[in-house]
C-alpha positions as CSV (number, residue, x, y, z in Angstrom):
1,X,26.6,18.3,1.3
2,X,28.2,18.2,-2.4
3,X,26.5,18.6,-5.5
4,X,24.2,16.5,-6.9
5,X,25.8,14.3,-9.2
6,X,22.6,14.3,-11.3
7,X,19.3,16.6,-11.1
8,X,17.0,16.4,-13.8
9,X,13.3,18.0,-14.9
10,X,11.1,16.1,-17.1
11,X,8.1,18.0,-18.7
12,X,5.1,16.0,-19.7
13,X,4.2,16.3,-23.5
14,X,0.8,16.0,-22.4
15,X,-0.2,17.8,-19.5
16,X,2.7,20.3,-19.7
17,X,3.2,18.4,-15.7
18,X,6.7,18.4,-14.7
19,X,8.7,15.5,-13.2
20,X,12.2,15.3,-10.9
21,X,15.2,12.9,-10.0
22,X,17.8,14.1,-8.3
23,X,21.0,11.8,-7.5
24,X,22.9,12.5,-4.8
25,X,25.7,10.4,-5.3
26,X,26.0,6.8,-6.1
27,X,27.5,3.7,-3.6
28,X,29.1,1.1,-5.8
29,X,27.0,2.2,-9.1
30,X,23.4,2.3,-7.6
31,X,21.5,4.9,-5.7
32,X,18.2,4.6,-3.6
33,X,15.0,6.7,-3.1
34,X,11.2,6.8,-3.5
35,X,9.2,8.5,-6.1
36,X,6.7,10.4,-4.5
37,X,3.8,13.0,-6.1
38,X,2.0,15.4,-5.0
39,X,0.7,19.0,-6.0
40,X,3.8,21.8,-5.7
41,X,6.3,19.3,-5.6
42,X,9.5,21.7,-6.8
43,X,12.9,20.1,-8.1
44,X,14.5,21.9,-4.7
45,X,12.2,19.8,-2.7
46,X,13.7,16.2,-4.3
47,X,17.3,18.0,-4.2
48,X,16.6,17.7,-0.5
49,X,15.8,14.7,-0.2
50,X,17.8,13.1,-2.3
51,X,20.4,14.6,0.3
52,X,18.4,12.9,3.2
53,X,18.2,9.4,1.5
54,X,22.2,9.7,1.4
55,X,22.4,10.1,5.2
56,X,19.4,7.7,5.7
57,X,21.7,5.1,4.0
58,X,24.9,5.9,5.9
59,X,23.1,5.8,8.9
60,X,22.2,2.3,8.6
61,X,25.6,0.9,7.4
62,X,26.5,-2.0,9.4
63,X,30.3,-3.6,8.3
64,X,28.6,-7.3,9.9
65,X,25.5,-7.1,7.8
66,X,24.4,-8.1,4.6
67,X,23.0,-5.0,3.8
68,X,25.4,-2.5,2.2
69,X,24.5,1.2,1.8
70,X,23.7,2.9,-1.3
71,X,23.7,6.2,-2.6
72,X,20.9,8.8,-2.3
73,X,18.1,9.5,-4.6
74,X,14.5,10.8,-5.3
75,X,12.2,11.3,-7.5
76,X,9.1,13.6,-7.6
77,X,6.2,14.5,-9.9
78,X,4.4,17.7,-9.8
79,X,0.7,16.6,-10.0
80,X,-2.2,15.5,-7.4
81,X,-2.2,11.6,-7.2
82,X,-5.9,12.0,-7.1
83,X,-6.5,13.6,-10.8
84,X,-8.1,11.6,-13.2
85,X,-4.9,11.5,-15.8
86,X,-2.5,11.5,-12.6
87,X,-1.6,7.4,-13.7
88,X,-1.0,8.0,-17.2
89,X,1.7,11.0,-15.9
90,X,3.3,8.6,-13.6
91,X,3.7,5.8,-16.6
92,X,4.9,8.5,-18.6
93,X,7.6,9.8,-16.1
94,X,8.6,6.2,-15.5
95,X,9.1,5.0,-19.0
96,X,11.5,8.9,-19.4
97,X,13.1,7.6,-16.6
98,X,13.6,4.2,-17.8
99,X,17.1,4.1,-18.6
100,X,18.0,5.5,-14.8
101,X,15.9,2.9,-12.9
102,X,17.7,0.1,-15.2
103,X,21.2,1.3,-14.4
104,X,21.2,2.8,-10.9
105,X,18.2,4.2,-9.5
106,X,16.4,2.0,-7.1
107,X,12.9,3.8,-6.5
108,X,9.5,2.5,-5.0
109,X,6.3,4.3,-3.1
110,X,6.5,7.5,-1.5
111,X,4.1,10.7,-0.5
112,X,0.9,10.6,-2.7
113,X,1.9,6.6,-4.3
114,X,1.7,3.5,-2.6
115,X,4.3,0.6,-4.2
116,X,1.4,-1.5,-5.6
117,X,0.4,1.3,-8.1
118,X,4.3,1.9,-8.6
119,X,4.7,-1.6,-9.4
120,X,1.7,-1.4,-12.2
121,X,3.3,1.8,-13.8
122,X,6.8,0.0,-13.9
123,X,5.8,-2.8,-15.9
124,X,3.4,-0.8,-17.8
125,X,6.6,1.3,-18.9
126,X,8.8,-1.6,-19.9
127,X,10.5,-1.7,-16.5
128,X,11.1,-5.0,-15.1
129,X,11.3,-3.6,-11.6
130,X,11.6,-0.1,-9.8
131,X,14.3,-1.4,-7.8
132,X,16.2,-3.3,-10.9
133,X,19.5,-1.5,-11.1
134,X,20.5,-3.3,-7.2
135,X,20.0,-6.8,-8.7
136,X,23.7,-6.9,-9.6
137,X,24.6,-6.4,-6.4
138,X,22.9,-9.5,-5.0
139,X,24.8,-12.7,-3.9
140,X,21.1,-14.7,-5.4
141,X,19.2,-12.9,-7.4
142,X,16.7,-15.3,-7.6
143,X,16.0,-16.0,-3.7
144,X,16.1,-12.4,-2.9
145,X,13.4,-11.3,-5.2
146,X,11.7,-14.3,-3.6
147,X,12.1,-13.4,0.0
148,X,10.9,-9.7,-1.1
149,X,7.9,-10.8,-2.7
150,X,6.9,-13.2,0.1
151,X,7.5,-10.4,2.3
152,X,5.4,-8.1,0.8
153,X,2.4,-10.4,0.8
154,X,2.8,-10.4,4.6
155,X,-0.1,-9.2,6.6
156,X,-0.8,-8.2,10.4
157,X,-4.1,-7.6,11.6
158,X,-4.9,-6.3,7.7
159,X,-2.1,-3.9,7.2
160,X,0.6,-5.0,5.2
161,X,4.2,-5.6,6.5
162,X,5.8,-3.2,4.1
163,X,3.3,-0.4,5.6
164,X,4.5,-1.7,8.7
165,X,8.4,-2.2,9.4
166,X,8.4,2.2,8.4
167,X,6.0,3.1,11.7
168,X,7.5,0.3,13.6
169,X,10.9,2.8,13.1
170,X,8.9,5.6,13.8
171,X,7.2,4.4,17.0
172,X,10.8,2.9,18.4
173,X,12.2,6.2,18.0
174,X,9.2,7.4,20.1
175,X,9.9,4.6,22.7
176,X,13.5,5.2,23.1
177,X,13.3,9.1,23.5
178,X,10.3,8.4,25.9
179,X,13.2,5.7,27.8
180,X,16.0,8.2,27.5
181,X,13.8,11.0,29.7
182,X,12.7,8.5,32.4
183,X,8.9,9.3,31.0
184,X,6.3,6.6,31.4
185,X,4.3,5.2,28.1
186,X,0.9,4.8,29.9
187,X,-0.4,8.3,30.2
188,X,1.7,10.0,27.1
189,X,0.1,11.8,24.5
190,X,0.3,11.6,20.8
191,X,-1.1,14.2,18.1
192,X,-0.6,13.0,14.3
193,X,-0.7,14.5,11.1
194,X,-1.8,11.9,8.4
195,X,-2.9,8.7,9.0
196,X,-1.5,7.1,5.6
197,X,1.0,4.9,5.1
198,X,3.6,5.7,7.5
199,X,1.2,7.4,10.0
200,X,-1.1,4.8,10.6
201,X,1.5,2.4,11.4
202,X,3.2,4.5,14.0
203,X,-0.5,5.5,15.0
204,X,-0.9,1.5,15.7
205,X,2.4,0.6,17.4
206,X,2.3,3.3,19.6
207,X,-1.7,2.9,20.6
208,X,-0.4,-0.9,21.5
209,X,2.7,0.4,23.4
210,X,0.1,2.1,25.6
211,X,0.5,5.5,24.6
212,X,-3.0,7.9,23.9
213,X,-3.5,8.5,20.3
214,X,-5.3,12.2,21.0
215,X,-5.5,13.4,17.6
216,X,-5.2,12.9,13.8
217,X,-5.2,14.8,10.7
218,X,-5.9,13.9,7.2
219,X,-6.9,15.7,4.1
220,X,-10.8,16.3,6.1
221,X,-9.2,18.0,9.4
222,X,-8.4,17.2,12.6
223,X,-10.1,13.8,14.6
224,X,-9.6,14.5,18.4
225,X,-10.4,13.0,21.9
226,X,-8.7,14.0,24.8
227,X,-9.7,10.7,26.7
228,X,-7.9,9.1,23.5
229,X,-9.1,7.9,20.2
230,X,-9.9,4.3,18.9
231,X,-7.0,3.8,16.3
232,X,-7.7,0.4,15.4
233,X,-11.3,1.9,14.1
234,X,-9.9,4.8,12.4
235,X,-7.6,2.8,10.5
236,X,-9.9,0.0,9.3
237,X,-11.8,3.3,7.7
238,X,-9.3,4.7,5.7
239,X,-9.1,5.0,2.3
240,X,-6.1,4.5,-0.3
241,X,-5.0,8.1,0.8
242,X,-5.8,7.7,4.7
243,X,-8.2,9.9,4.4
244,X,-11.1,8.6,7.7
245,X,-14.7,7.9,7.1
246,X,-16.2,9.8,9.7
247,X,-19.2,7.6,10.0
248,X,-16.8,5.2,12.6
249,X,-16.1,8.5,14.8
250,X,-17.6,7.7,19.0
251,X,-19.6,10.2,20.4
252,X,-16.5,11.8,22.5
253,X,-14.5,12.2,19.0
254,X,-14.5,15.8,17.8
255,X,-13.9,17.1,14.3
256,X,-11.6,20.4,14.5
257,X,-9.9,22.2,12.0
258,X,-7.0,20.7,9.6
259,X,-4.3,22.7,11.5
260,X,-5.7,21.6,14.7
261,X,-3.4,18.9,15.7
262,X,-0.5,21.1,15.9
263,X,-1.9,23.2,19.3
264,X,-3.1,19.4,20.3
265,X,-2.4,19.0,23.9
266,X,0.0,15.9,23.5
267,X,3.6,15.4,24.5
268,X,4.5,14.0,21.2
269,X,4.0,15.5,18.0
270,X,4.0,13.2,14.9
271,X,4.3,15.0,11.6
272,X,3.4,12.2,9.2
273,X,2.2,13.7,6.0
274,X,4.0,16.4,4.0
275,X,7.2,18.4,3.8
276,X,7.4,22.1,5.2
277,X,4.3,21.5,8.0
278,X,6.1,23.8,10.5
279,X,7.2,26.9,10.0
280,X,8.4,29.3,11.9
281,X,4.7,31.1,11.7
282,X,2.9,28.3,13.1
283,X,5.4,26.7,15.6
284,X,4.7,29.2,18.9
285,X,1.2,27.3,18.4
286,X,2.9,24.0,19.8
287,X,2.8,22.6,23.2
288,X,4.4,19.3,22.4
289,X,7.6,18.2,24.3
290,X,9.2,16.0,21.2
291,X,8.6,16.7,17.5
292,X,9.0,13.2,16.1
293,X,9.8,13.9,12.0
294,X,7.8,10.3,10.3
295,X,6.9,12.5,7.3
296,X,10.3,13.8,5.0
297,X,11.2,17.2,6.0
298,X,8.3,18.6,8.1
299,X,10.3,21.0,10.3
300,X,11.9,24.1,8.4
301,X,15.0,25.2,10.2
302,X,13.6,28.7,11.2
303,X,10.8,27.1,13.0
304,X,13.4,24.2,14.2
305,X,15.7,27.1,15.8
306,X,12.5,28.4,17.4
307,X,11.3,25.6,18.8
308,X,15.0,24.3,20.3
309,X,14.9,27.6,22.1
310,X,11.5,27.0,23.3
311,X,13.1,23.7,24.9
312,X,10.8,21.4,22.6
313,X,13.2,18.5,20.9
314,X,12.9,17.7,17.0
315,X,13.7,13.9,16.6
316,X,15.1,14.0,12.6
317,X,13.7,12.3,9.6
318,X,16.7,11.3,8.0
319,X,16.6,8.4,11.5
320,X,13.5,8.5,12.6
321,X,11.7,7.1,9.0
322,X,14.9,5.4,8.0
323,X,13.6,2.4,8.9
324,X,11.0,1.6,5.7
325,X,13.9,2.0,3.1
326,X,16.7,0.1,5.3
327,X,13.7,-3.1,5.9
328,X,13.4,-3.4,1.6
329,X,17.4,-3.5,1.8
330,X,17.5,-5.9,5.1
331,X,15.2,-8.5,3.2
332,X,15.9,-8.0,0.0
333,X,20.1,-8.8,1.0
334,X,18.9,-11.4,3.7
335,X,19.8,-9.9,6.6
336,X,16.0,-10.9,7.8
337,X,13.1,-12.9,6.2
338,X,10.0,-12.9,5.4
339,X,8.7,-12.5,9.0
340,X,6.8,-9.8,10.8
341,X,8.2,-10.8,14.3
342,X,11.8,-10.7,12.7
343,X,11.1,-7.8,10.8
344,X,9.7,-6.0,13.7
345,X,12.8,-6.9,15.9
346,X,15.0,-5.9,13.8
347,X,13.9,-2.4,12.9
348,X,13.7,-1.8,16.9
349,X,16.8,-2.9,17.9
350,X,18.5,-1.0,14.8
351,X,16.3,2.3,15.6
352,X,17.0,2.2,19.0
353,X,20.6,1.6,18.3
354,X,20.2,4.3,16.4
355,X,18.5,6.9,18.0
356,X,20.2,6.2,21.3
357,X,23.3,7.0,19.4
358,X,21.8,10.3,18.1
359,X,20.9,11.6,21.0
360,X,23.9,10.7,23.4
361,X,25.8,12.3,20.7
362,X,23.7,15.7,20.7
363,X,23.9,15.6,24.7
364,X,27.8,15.1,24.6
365,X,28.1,18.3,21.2
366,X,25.7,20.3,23.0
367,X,23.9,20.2,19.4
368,X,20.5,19.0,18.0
369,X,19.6,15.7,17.1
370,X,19.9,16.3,13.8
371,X,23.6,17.8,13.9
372,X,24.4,14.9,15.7
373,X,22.9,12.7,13.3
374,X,24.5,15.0,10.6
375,X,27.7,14.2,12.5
376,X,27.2,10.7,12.7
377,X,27.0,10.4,8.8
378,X,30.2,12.7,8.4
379,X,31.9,9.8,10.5
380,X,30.8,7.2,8.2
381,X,30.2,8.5,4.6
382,X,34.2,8.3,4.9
383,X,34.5,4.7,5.9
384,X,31.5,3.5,3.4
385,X,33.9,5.3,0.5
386,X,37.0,3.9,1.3
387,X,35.6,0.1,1.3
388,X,32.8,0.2,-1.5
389,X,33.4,3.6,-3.4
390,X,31.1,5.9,-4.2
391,X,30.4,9.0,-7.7
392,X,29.8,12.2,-6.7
């Protein structure tokens, strides 16, 4: 990948905290990517997935849809979402970045934020919305910001569409790698690591394609049950952070360790939490057949190497949780409503498509999934410049 065209670091002037946008590159003017914070976050880790947001985008490019691709972004502050002053850092960091999120940043919730408390910050620093700088772009501004809204009021079985369409990508890319090896849902084993936003809806979606949720971490340790655990309980006691009440836990559910659900026994492994969970010290401790990336950059490429020769497949982040950013862009451009049936068909027909694509290519290179994916993007970052132009 090129340089970025912008990287930035922001230092509080009242906690000394520092803050991070990174640019990638820009598709006609305007560039998209959550804002996420957490503890450690380091301006390399945004750089990277600023990177990913740019393929995540290419990837979904469709030349019949409504939806066009933008260019890459992310943000990041360095802080704990769960310290007292953690909000006033975030408005601070937003109003800084004001004059990027007005003119082409598009931005919403990430690790450690969730989009309502995003949303509160924005107006509180003078922004009219996190995703303002796309409006432009929009054939009705008015309608679209509409059909977003209405969207984002949706509900299913208490969990909000918007948590949803993101592990309904996840899940389908479990389901079509599952499809692709001829292996049967009913009987297959899952082992997550966070049960937030992303992870509890893939938790969900899979427990009701029939597959056994065995274990989950959060921030407490490891919930386990061989025989499988009751997800729809676990999720109904989470808090803001997915962290589970442990009051709901059955008799047969066990509390092990936080690093427990990597040595889970489970076919699939769902990394759903933070960057850099598996390193190359820690893989030879997993028995998992597929390594399916919800969470942005779990896998290090030492440990990846490691594991490939160990026969165990690593299912990419930059398709598998593609899905939650390309859903705001399919209903905010119209390309679906505000449905949750539509919604949901949509993201797994175009993950499917997707990850089918990925993984016939890998099988025809002889590569990974993610050099064919990386491959894939090569193919079209071309094609998405010469039609809509892009700044590097």
């Amino acid at each position: 990948m090129t340089t970025p065209l912008l990287s930035l670091t922001w230092t509080d002037h009242v906690t000394g905290r520092q803050g991070f946008l990174v640019v990638d590159r820009l598709v006609r003017g305007v560039s998209s990517g959550g804002l996420r914070m957490r503890e450690g976050c380091t301006l390399d880790e945004v750089t990277g997935l600023a990177r990913g947001m740019t393929m995540k985008e290419a990837l979904h490019y469709d030349p019949e849809g409504r939806y066009i691709p933008l260019g890459g972004a992310k943000g990041g502050i360095a802080c704990d979402p769960r310290e007292p002053d953690s909000y006033g850092i975030l408005v601070r960091f937003l109003r800084a970045m004001r004059p990027y999120v007005e003119s082409f940043w598009t931005t919403g919730e990430d690790l450690g934020l969730t989009q309502d408390l995003v949303d509160r910050a924005a107006t509180e620093a003078g922004l009219v919305s996190s995703i303002q700088a796309v409006y432009p772009l929009l054939d009705d501004e008015t309608a679209a910001r509409r059909r977003l809204a209405e969207a984002f009021a949706v509900e299913v079985d208490g969990i909000g569409l918007d948590e949803l369409a993101g592990g309904c990508g996840v899940a389908e890319s479990v389901l079509a790698a599952l499809d692709r090896a001829g292996v049967p849902y009913v009987g297959t084993r899952v082992a997550l690591q966070g049960l937030g936003t992303m992870g509890g809806a893939t938790a969900r979606f899979l427990a009701r394609a029939g597959l056994d949720v065995v274990a989950v971490a959060d921030i407490k340790g490891t919930i386990a049950n061989p025989a499988g655990l009751d997800v729809e309980a676990l999720l109904a006691a989470r808090d803001t952070y997915g962290t589970v009440d442990r009051a709901v836990l059955r008799p047969g559910d066990r509390e092990l360790p936080g690093d427990a659900w990597l040595s889970a026994d489970a076919e699939v492994l769902v990394p759903a939490a933070v960057s850099y969970a598996i390193d190359a010290s820690n893989q030879g401790r997993i028995t998992a057949r597929w390594i399916v990336e919800a969470a942005n950059m779990p896998v290090l490429p030492a440990a990846e190497a490691l594991l490939a020769a160990r026969g165990v497949t690593v299912l990419p982040d930059v398709v598998v949780n593609s899905g939650t950013n390309a859903w705001w862009w399919w209903t905010l451009f119209g390309d679906i409503g505000a449905d949750a049936e539509e919604a949901f068909a949509h993201t797994r027909r175009a993950m499917r498509a997707l990850v089918e694509l990925m993984l016939a290519r890998a099988e025809a290179d002889g590569t990974s999934p993610r050099a064919a994916a990386h491959a894939i993007v090569a193919d079209r970052l071309p094609v998405i410049a010469e039609r809509f132009g892009w700044y590097r």
